[in-house]
SEBAPA-247114 format. One record per residue: residue in one letter; x, y, z of N, C-alpha, C, O in turn. Coordinates in steps of 0.05 Angstrom, whole numbers, padded with zeros to 5 digits. Layout:
! residues N
NUGU   residu      nc1      nc2      nc3     cac1     cac2     cac3      cc1      cc2      cc3      oc1      oc2      oc3
NUGU        a        X        Y        Z        X        Y        Z        X        Y        Z        X        Y        Z
...
END
This chain:
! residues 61
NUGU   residu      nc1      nc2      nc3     cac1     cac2     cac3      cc1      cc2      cc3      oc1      oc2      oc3
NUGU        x   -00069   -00007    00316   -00057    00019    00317   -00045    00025    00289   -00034    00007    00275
NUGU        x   -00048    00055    00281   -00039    00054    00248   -00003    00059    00261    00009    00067    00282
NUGU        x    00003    00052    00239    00024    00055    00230    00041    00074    00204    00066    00075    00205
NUGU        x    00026    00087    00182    00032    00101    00164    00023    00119    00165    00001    00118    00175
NUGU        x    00033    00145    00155    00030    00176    00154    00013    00184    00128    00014    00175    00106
NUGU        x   -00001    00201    00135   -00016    00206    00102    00000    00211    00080   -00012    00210    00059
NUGU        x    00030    00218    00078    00038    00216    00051    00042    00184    00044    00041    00175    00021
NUGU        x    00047    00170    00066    00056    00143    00063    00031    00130    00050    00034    00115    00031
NUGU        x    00011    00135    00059   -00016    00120    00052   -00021    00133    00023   -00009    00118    00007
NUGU        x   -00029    00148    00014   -00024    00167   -00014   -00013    00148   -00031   -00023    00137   -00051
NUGU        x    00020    00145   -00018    00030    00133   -00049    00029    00111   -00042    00050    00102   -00052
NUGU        x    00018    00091   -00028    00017    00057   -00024   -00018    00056   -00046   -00026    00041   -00063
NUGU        x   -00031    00079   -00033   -00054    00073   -00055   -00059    00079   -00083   -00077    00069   -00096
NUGU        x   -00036    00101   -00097   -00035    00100   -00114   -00017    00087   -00137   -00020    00086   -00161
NUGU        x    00004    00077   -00119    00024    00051   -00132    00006    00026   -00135    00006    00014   -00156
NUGU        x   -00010    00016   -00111   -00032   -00006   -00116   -00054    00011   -00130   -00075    00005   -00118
NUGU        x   -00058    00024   -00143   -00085    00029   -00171   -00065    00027   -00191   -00076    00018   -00211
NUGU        x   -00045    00030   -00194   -00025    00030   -00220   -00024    00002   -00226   -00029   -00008   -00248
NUGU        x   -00016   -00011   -00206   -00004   -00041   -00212   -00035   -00048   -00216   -00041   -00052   -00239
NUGU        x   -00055   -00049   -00199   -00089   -00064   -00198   -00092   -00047   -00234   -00101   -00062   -00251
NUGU        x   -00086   -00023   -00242   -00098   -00020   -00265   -00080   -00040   -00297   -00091   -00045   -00318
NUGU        x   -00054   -00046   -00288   -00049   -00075   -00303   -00057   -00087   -00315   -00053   -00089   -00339
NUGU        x   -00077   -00103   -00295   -00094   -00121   -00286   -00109   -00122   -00320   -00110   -00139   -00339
NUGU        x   -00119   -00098   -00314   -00142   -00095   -00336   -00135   -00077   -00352   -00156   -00073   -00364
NUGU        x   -00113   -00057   -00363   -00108   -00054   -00384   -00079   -00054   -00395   -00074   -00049   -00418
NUGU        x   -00060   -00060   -00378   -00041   -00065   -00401   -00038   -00099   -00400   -00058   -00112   -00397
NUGU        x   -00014   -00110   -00402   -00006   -00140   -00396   -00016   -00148   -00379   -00010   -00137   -00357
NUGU        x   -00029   -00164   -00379   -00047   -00180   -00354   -00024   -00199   -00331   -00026   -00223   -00327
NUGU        x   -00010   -00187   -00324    00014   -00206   -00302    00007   -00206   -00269    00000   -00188   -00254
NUGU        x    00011   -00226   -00266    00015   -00224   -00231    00017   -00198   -00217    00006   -00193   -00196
NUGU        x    00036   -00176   -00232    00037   -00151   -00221    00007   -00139   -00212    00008   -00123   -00193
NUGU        x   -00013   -00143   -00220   -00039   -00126   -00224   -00051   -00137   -00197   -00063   -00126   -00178
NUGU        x   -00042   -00164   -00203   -00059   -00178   -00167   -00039   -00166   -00146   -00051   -00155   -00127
NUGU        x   -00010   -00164   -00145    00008   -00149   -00125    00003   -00132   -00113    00007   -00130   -00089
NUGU        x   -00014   -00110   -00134   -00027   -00084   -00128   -00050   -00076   -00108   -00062   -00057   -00098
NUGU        x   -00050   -00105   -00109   -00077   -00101   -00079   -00055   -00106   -00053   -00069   -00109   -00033
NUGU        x   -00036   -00109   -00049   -00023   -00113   -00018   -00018   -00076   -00013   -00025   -00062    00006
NUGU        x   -00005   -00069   -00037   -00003   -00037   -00023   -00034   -00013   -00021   -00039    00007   -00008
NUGU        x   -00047   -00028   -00042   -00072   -00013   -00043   -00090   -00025   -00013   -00107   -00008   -00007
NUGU        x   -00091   -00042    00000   -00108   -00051    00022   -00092   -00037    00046   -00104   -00023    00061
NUGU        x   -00063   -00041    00047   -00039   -00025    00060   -00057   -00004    00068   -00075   -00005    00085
NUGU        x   -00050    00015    00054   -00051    00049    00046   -00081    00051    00053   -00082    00072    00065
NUGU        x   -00103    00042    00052   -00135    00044    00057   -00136    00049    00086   -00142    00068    00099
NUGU        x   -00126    00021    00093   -00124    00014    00133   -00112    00029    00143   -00119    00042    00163
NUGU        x   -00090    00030    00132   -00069    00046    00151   -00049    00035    00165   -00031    00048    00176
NUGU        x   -00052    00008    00166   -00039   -00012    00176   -00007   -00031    00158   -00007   -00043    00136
NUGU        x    00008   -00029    00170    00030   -00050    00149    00042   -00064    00167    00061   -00055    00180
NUGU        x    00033   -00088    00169    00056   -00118    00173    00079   -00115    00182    00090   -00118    00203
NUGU        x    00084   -00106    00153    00118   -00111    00161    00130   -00084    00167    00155   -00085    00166
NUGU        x    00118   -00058    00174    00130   -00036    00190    00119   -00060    00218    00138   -00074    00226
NUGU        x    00106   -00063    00224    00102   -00072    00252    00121   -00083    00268    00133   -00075    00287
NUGU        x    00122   -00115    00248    00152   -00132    00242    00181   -00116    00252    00200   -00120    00268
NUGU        x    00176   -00102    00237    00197   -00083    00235    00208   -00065    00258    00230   -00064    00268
NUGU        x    00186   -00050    00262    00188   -00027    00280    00184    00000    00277    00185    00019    00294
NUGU        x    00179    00000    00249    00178    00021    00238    00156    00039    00231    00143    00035    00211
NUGU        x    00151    00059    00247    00128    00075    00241    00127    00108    00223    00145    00124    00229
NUGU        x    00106    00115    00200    00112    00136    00191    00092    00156    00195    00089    00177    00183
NUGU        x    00076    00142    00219    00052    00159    00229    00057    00180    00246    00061    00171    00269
NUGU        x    00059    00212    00245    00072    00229    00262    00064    00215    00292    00047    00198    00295
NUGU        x    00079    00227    00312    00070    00225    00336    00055    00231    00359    00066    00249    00371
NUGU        x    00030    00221    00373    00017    00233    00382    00021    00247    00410    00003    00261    00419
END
C-alpha cells in the first residue's frame, strides 16, 4: 500500500537526481549513492520508515 502523496513523491525524486547527479558531476562522495534511497522512495511510492512510523502523506481514499 503506498504511502506518499504526489507532491511527496516529486520532491523525494528530485532530491534523489540531485544527490545521484553528485555522483557524476560534482565531488564524487557517498552523498550521490544516498540519492538512490529517496529516488527508489519517490518511484514506488512506498517509505519504510513512514510505515515504521505511521505516517502517511497519501490523500485518503
Amino acid at each position: 500500500m503506498r504511502n506518499e502523496g504526489a507532491l511527496d513523491r516529486c520532491l523525494r525524486v528530485g532530491v534523489g537526481l540531485a544527490l545521484l547527479s553528485l555522483a557524476f558531476v560534482g565531488p564524487m562522495t557517498v552523498w550521490g549513492c544516498v540519492g538512490l534511497i529517496p529516488l527508489l522512495t519517490g518511484v514506488v511510492g512506498i517509505c519504510p520508515l513512514y510505515r515504521i512510523v505511521g505516517i502517511s502523506t497519501c490523500p485518503a481514499r
